[in-house]
PyMOL commands that place a pseudoatom at each C-alpha (Angstrom):
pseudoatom trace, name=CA, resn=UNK, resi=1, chain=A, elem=C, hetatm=0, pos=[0.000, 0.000, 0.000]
pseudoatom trace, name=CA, resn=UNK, resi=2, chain=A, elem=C, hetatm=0, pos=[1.482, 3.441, -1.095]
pseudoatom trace, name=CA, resn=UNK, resi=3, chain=A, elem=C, hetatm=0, pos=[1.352, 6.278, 1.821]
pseudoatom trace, name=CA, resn=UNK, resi=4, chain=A, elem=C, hetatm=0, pos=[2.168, 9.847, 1.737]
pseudoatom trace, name=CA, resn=UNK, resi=5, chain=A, elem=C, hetatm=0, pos=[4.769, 10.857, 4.633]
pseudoatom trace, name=CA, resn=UNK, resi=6, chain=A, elem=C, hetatm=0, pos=[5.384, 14.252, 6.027]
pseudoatom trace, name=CA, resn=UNK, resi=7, chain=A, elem=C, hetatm=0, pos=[8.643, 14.520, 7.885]
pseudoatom trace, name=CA, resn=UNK, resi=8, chain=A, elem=C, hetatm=0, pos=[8.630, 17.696, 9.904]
pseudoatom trace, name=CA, resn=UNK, resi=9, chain=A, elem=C, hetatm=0, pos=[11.959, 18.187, 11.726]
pseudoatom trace, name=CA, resn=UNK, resi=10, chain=A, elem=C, hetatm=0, pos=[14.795, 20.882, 12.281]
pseudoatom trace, name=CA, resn=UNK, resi=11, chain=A, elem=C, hetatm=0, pos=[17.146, 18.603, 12.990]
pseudoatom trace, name=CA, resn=UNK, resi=12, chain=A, elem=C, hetatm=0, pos=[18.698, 17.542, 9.870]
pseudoatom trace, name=CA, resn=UNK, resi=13, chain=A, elem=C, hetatm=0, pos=[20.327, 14.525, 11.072]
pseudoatom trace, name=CA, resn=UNK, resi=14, chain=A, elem=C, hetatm=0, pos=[16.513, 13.116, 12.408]
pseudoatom trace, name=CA, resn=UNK, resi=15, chain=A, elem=C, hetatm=0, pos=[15.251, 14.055, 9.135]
pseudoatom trace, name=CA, resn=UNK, resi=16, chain=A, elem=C, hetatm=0, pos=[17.964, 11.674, 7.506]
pseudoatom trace, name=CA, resn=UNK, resi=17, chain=A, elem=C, hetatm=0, pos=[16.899, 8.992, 10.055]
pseudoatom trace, name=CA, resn=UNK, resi=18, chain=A, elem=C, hetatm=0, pos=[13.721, 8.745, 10.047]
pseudoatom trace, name=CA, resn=UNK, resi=19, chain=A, elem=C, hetatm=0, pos=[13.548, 8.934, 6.407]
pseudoatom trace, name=CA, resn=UNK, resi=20, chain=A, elem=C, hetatm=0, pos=[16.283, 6.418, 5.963]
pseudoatom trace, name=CA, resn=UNK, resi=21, chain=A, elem=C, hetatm=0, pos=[13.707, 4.589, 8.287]
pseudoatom trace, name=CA, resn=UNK, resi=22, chain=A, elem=C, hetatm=0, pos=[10.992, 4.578, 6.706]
pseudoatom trace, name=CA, resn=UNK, resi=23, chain=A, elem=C, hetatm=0, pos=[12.605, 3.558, 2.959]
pseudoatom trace, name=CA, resn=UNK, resi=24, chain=A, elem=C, hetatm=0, pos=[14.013, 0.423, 4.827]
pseudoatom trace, name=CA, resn=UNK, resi=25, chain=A, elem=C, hetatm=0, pos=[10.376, -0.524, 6.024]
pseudoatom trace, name=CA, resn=UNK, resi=26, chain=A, elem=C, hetatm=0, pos=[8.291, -2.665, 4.522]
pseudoatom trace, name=CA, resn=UNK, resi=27, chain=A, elem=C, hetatm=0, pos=[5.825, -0.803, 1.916]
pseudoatom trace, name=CA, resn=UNK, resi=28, chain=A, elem=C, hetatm=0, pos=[5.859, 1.971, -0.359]
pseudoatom trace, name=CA, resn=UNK, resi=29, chain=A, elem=C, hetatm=0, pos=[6.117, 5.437, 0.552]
pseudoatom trace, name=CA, resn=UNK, resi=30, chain=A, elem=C, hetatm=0, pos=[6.262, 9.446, -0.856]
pseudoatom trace, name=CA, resn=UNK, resi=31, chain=A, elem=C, hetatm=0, pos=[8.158, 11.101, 1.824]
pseudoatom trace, name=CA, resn=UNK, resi=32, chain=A, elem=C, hetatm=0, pos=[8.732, 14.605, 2.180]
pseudoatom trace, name=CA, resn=UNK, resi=33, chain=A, elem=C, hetatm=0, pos=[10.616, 16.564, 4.533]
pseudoatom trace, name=CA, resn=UNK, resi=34, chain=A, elem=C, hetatm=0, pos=[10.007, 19.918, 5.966]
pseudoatom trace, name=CA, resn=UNK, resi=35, chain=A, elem=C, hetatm=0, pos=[12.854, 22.356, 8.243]
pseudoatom trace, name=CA, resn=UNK, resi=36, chain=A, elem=C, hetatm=0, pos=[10.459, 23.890, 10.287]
pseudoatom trace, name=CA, resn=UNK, resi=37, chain=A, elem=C, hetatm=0, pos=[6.530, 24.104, 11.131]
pseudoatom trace, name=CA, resn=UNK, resi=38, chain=A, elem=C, hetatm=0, pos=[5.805, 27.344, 8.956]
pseudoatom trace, name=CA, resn=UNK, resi=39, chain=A, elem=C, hetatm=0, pos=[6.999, 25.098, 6.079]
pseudoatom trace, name=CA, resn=UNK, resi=40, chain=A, elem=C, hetatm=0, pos=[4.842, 22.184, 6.946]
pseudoatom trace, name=CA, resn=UNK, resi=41, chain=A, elem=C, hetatm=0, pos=[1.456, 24.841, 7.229]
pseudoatom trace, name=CA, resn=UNK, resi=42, chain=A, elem=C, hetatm=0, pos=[2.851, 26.354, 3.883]
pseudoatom trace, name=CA, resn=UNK, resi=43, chain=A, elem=C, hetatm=0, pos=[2.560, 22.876, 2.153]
pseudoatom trace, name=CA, resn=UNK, resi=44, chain=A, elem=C, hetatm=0, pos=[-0.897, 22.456, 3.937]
pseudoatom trace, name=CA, resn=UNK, resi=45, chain=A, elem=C, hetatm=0, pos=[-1.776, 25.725, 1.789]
pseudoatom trace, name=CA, resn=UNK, resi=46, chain=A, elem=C, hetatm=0, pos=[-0.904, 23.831, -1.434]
pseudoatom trace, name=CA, resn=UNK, resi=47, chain=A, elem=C, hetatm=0, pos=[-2.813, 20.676, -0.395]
pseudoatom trace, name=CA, resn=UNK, resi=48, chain=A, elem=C, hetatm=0, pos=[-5.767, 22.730, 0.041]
pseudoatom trace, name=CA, resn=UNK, resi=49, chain=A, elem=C, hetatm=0, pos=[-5.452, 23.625, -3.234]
pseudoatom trace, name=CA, resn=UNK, resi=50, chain=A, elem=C, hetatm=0, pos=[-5.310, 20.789, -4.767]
pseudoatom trace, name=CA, resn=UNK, resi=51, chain=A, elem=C, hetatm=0, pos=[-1.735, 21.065, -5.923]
pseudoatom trace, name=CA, resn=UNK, resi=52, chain=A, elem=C, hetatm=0, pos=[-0.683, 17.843, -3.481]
pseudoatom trace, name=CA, resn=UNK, resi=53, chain=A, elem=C, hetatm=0, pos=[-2.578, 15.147, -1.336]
pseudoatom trace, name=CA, resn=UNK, resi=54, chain=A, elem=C, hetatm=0, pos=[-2.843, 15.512, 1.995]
pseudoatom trace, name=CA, resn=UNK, resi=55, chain=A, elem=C, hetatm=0, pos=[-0.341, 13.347, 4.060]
pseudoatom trace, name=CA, resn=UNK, resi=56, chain=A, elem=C, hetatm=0, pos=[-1.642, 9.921, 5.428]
pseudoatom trace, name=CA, resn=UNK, resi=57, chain=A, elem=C, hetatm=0, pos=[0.934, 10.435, 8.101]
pseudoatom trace, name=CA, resn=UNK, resi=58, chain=A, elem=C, hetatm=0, pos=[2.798, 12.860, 9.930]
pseudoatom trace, name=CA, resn=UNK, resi=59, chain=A, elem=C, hetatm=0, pos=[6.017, 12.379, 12.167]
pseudoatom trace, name=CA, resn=UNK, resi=60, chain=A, elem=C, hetatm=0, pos=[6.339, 15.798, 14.252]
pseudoatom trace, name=CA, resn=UNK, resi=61, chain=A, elem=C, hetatm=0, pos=[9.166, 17.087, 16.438]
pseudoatom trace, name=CA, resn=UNK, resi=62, chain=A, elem=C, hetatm=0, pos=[8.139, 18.931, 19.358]
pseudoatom trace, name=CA, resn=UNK, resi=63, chain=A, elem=C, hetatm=0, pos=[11.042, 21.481, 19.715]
pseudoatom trace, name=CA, resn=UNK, resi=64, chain=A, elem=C, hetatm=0, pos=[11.590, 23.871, 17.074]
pseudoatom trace, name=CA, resn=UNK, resi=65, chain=A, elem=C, hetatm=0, pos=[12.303, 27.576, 16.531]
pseudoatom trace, name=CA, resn=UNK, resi=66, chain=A, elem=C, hetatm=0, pos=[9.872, 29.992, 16.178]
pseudoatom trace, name=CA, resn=UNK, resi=67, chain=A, elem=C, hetatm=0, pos=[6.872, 27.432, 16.599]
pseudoatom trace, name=CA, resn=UNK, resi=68, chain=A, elem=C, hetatm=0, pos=[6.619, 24.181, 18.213]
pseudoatom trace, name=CA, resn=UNK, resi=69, chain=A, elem=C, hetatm=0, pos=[4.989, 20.896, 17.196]
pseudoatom trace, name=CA, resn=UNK, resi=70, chain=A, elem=C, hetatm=0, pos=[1.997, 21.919, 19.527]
pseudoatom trace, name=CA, resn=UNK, resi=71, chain=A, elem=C, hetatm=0, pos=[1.780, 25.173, 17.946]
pseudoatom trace, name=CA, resn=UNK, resi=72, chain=A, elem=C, hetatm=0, pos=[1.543, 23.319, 14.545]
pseudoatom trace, name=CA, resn=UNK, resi=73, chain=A, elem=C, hetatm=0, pos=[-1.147, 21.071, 15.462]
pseudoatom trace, name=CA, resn=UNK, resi=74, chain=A, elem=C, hetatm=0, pos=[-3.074, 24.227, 16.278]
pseudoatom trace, name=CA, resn=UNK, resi=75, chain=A, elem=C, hetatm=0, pos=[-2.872, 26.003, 12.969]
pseudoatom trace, name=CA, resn=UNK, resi=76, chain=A, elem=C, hetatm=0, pos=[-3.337, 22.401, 11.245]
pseudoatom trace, name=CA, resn=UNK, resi=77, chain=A, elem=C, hetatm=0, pos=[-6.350, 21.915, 12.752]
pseudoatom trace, name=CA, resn=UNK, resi=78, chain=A, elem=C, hetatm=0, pos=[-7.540, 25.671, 11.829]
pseudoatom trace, name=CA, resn=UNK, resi=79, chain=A, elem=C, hetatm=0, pos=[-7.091, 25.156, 8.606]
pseudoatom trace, name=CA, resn=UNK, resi=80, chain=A, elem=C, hetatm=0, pos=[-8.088, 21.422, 7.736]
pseudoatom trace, name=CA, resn=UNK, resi=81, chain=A, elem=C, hetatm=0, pos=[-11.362, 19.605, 8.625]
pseudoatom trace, name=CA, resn=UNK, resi=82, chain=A, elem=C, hetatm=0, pos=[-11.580, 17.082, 11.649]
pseudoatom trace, name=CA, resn=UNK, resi=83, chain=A, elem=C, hetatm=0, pos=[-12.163, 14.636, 8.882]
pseudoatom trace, name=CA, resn=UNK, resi=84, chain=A, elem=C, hetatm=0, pos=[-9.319, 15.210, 6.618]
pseudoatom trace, name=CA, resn=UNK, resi=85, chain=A, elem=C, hetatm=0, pos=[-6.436, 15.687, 9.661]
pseudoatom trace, name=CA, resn=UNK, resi=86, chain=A, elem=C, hetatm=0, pos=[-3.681, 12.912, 9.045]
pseudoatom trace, name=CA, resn=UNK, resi=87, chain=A, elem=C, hetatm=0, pos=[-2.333, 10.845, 11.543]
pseudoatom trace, name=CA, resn=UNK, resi=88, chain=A, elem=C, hetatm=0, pos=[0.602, 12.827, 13.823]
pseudoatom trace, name=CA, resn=UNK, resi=89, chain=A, elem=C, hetatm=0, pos=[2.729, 11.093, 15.783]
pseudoatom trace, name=CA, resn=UNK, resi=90, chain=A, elem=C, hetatm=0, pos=[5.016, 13.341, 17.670]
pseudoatom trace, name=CA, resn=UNK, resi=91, chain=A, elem=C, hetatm=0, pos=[9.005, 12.374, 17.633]
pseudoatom trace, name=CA, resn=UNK, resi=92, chain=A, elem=C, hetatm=0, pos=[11.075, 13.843, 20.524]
pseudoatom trace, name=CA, resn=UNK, resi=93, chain=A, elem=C, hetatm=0, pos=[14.716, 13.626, 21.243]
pseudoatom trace, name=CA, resn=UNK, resi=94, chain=A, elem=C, hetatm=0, pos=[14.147, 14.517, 25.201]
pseudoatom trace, name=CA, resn=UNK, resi=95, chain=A, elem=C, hetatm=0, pos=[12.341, 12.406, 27.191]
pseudoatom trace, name=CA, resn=UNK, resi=96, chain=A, elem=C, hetatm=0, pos=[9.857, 14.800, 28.765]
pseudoatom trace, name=CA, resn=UNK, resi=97, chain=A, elem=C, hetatm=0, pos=[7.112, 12.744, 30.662]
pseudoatom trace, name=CA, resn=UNK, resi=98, chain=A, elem=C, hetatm=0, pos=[4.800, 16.111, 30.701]
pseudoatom trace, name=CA, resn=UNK, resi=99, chain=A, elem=C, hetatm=0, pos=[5.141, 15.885, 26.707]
pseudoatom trace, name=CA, resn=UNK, resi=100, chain=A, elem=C, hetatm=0, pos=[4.589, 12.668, 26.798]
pseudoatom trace, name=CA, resn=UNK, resi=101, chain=A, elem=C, hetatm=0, pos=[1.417, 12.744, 28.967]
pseudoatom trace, name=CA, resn=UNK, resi=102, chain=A, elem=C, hetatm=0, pos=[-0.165, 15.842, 26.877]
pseudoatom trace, name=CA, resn=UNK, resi=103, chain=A, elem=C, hetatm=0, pos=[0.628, 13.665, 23.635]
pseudoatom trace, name=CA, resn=UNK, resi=104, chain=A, elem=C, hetatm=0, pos=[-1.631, 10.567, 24.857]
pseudoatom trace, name=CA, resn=UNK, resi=105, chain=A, elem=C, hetatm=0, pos=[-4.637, 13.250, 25.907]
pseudoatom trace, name=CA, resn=UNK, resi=106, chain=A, elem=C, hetatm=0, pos=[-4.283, 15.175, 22.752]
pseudoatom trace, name=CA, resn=UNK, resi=107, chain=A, elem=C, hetatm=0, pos=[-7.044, 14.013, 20.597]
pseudoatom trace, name=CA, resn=UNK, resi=108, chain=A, elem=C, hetatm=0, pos=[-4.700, 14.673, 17.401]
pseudoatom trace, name=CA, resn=UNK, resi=109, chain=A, elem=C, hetatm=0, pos=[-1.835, 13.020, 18.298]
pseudoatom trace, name=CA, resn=UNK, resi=110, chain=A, elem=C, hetatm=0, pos=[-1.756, 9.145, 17.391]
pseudoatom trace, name=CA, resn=UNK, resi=111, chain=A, elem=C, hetatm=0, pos=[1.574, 8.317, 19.128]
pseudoatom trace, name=CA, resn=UNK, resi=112, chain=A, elem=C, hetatm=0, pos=[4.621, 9.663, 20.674]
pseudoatom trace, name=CA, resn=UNK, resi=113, chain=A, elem=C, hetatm=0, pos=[8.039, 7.909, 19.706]
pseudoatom trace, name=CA, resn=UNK, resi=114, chain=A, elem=C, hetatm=0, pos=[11.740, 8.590, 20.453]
pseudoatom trace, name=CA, resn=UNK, resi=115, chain=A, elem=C, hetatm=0, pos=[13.920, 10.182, 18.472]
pseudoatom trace, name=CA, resn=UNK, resi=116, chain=A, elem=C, hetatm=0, pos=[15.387, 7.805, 16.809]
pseudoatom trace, name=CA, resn=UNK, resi=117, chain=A, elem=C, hetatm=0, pos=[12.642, 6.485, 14.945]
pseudoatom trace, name=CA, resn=UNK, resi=118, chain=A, elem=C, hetatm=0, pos=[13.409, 2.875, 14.880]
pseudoatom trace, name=CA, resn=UNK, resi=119, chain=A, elem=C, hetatm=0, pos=[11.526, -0.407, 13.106]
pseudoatom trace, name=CA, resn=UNK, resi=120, chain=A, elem=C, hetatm=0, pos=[9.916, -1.225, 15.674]
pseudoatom trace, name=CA, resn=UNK, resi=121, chain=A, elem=C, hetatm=0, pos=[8.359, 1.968, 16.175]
pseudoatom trace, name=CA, resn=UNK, resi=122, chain=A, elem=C, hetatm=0, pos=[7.222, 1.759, 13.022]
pseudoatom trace, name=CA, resn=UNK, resi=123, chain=A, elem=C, hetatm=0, pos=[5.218, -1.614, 13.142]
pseudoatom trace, name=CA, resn=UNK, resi=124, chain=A, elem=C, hetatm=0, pos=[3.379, -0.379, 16.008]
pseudoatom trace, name=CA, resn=UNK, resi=125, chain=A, elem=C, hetatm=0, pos=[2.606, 2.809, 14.100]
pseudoatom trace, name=CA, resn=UNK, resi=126, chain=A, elem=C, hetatm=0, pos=[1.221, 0.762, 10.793]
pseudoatom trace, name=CA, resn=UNK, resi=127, chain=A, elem=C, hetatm=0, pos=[-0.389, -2.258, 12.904]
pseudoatom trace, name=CA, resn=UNK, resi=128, chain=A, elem=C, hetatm=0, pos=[-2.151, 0.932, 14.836]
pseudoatom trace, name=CA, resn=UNK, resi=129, chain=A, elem=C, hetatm=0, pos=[-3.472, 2.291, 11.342]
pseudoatom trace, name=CA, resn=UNK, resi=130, chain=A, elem=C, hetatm=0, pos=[-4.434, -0.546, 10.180]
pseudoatom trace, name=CA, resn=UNK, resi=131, chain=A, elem=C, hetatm=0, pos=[-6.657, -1.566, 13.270]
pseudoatom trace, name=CA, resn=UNK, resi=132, chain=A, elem=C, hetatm=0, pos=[-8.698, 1.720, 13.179]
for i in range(1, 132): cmd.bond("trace and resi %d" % i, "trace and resi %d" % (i + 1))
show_as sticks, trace
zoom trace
């Protein structure tokens, strides 16, 4: 089954490992990568549009400049339908137990991983997807 990935990430370094993660897994994927959260809401703008589709997934980092992953899953959800959010699930190089208690009671987030993304990570994330 083909998916659509969104990689959103200022760390270039987990960029280039959870991609590299994600073309080792099992499946077929379009995967694109975004510096910063402004970026990410800028390509929601062209998926609006119609000029892309709309990510099945999306593997957010909590910490970045300017705005955070938290921030970003506001302005997502102002500017997409309930219906049409993709799945987030939040990747975080710090081990934050308040972060990770806010990302099981937020309602958009489907998991929270850390960074690095590894296979078995990912199994749970697909074997979640496909039992919904």
């Amino acid at each position: 089954m083909h998916r659509t990935v969104w990689i959103i990430d200022d760390d270039m370094v987990s960029q280039f490992a959870t991609r590299y993660c994600l073309e080792q897994f099992e499946g077929e994927f379009s995967i694109a990568t975004f510096s910063n959260a402004e970026e990410g809401l800028e390509a929601i703008g062209g998926v609006l549009e119609g000029q892309q589709p709309m990510p099945e997934l999306i593997f957010l980092d909590l910490v970045m400049d300017d705005m955070d992953g938290w921030q970003f899953i506001e302005e997502l959800k102002r500017k997409v339908k309930k219906s049409q959010l993709p799945e987030i699930f939040v990747l975080s190089a710090f081990v934050n137990a308040k972060d990770r208690a806010t990302a099981k009671a937020h309602g958009e987030v489907a998991g929270y991983f850390d960074k690095p993304l590894t296979r078995i990570s990912l199994s749970k994330v697909f074997t979640q997807a496909t039992t919904r």
